[in-house]
N, C-alpha and C positions, 0 to 999 in steps of 0.2 A: 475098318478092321474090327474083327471082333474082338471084346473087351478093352477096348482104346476108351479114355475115360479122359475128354478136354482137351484133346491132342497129346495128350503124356500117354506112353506106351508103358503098361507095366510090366518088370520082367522080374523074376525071381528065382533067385540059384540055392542052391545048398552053400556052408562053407565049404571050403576049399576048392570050389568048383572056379573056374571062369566065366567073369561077365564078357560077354560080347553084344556090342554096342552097334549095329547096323547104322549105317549112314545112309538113308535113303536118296540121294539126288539122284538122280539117273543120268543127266548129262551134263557133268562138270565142266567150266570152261576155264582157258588154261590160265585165266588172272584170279581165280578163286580162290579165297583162304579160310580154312577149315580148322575152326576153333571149337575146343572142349572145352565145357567150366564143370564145375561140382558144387552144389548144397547153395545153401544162399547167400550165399558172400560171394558164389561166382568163382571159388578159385582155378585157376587155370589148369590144365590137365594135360594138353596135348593140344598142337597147333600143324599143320601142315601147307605148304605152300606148291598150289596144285601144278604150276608151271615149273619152278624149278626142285620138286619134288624134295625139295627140304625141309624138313620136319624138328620140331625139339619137342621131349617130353619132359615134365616136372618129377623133377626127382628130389626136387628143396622139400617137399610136402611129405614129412615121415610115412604115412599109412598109404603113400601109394611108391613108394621107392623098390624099384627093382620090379616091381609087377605089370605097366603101362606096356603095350605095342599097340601101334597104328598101323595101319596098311596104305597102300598106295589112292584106297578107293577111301581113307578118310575115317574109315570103321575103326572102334578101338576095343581094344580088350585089357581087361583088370585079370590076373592070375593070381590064381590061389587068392580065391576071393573072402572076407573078412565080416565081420558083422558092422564094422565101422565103414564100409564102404556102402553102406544101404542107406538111398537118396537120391535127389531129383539131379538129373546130367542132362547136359545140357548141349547139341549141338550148331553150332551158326556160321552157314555156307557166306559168306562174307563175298558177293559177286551176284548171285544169282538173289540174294537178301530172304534164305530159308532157313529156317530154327525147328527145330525138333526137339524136343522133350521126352526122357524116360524114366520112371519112378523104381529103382532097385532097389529091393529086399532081401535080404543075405539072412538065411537063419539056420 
């Protein structure tokens, strides 16, 4: 991929825009669970459970409260995006054992 730099994908929004988050797997299997983290403490973001399509997002975490949606295929989006939302995200297919990395800059 062009401009992929170590496997982190870099992407970058305007404020107020929405980040969206691609979850590349292509073929999910139906015991796979689909974890977000954020920054480097790891904090949790959003999880999904690909079989019984249950999902929880964190809403304890002030700067992401009310802005998180996940989709069905594990992809997330941050709305009305923030200067404090720019940082390394972090996704891990928990089944297939696939981690992906993406560095957002919000300015």
């Amino acid at each position: 991929v062009v401009g992929e730099t170590g496997g982190v994908k870099p992407v970058s929004v305007i404020e107020g825009e929405s980040i969206i988050l691609q979850n590349d797997a292509t073929k999910l299997q139906k015991d796979d669970l689909i974890v977000w983290r954020f920054g480097d403490k790891g904090v949790l973001l959003a999880k999904i459970d690909v079989e019984t399509k249950e999902s929880s997002l964190n809403d304890a975490d002030e700067r992401f409260r009310n802005r998180l949606q996940l989709d069905q295929a594990g992809s997330l989006t941050i709305k009305n995006a923030k200067t404090e939302h720019s940082g390394l995200y972090e996704v891990q297919i928990r089944g297939c054992e696939s981690l992906q990395q993406f560095l957002v800059s919000v300015s």
